[in-house]
C-alpha positions in Angstrom: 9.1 -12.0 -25.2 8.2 -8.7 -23.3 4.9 -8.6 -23.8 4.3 -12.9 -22.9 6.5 -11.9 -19.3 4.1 -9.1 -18.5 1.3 -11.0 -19.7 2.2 -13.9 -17.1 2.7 -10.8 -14.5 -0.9 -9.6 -15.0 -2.6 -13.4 -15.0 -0.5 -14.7 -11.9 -2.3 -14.1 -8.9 -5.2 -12.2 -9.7 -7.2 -8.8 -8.5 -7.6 -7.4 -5.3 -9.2 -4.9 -2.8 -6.7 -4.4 -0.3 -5.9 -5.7 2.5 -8.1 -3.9 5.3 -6.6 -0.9 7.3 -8.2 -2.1 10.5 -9.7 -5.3 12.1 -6.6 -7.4 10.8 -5.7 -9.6 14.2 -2.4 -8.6 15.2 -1.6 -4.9 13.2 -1.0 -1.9 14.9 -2.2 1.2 13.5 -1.6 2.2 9.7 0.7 4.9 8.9 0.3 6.0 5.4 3.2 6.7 2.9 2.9 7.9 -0.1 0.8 6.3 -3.1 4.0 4.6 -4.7 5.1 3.3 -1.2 1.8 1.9 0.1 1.2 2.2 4.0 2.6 0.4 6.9 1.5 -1.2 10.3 3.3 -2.3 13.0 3.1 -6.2 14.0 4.8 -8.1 17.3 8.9 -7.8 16.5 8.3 -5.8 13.4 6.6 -4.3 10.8 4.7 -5.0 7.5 4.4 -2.5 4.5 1.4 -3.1 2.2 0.7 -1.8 -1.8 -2.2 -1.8 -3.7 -1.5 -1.2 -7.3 -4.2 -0.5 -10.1 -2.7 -3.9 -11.3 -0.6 -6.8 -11.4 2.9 -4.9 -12.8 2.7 -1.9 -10.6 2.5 -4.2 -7.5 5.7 -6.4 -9.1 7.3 -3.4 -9.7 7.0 -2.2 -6.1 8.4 -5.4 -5.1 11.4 -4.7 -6.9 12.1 -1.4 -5.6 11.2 -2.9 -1.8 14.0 -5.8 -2.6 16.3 -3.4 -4.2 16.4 -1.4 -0.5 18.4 -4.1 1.4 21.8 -3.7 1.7 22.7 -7.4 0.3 20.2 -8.5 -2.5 17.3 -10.5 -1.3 17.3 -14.5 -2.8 14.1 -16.5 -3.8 12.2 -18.2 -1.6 11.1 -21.7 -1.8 8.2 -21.7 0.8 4.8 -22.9 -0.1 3.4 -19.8 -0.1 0.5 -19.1 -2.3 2.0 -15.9 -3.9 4.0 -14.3 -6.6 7.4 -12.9 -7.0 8.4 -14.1 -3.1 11.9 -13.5 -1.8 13.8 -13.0 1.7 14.3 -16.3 4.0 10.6 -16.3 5.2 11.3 -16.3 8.7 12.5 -12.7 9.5 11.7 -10.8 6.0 9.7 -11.7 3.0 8.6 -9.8 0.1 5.9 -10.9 -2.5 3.0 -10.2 -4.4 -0.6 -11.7 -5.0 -1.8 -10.3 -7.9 -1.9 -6.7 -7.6 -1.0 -6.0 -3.9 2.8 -5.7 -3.1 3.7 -7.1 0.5 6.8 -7.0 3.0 7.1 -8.4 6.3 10.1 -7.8 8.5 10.1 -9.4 11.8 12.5 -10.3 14.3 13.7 -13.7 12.9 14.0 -14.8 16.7 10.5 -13.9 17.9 7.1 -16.2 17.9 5.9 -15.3 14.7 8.0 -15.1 11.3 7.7 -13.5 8.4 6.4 -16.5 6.6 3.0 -16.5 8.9 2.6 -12.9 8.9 2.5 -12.8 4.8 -0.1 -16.1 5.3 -2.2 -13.6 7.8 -1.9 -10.9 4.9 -2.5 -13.0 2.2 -5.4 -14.7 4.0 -7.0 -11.3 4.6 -7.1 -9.4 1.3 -10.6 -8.1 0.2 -12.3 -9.1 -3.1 -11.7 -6.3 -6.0 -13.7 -3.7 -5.8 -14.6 -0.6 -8.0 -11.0 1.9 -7.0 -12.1 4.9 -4.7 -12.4 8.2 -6.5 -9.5 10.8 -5.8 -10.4 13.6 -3.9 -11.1 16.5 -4.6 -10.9 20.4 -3.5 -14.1 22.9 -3.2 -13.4 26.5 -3.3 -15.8 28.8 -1.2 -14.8 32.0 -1.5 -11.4 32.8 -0.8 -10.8 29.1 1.0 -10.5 25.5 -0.4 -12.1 22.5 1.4 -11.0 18.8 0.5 -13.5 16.2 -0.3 -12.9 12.5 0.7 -15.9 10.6 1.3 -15.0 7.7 2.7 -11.0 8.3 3.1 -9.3 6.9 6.3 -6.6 9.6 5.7 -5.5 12.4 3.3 -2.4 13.9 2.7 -1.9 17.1 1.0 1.2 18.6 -0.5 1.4 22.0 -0.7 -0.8 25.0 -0.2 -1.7 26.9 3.4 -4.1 24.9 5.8 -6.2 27.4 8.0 -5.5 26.8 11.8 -8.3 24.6 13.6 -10.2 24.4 10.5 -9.5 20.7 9.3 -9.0 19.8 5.6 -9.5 23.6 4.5 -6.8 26.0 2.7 -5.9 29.6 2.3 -4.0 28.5 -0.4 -5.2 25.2 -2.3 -2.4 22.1 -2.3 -0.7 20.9 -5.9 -1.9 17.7 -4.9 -4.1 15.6 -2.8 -3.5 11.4 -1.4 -6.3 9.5 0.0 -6.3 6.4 1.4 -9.7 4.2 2.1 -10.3 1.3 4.5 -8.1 -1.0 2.2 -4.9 0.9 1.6 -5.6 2.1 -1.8 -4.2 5.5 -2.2 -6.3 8.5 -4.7 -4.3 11.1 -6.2 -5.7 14.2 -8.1 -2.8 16.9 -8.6 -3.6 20.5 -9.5 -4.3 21.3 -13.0 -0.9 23.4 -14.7 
């Protein structure tokens, strides 16, 4: 029974880029999380928080952690829209899934766009699947460590001792590396133990 409900999980809505960074009409600059929370972007009255999983069940299960962080639990919604696993009342919040990207929208419920256009918007703009960026990685030079991203919009780093007005380069190397590229997908690579 397990196996048929992730089965219908991984066939539902198919695979995905992302959903662009930048250029989307409407969202405000992305401010990246952390690879299991995806990134967020202000919109007009509210916000939306995006997820790109390696497939299907990771983005469902980030919708249930997302619907799990309301204080009263969130119902189905009945909308037409053309995604997955949808709940909230689809004019102030909404949570869902198309195939492996995890979306919520939170907007005032009393403002000129609701929740249920801005996930059409999102929907409406994710990229084809494309090959998953490679994580980054550190090279040592001597007594420093320099991060490689090609192509990341942003890197986060935890751990380690960054060297003042040098950039990406440590004193100390970091335990482990995030970085995000132009459709929200985040690329670990943690320090060997």
């Amino acid at each position: 029974m397990i196996a048929l409900f992730l089965a219908s999980i991984a066939f539902a809505g198919g695979r995905h880029g992302g959903v662009p960074v930048t250029g989307v009409q409407g969202l405000g600059e992305p401010s990246f999380e952390t690879s299991s929370t995806g990134w967020s972007a202000q919109v007009d009255g509210g916000y939306v928080r995006i997820f790109v999983g390696h497939d299907d069940v990771e983005a469902h299960d980030w919708v249930g952690r997302m619907a799990l962080g309301f204080s009263k639990p969130l119902t189905p919604y009945a909308g037409s829209l053309p995604a997955e696993d949808l709940q909230g009342d689809g004019k102030g919040l909404l949570v869902l899934r198309d195939g492996n990207v995890g979306m919520l929208v939170r907007v005032d419920p009393t403002g000129t766009v609701d929740a249920e256009t801005w996930a059409r918007t999102l929907i409406g703009s994710l990229a084809p699947d494309s090959p998953w960026p490679a994580p980054p990685s550190l090279k040592q030079e001597g007594d420093r460590w320099t991060v490689v991203a090609p192509g990341a919009k942003q890197v986060a780093f935890h751990g380690g001792h960054l060297v003042a007005n040098q950039g990406l380069v440590f004193s100390e190397p970091p335990t482990e590396l995030v970085a995000w590229d132009e459709l929200g997908r985040a690329s670990v690579w943690t320090a060997a133990k």
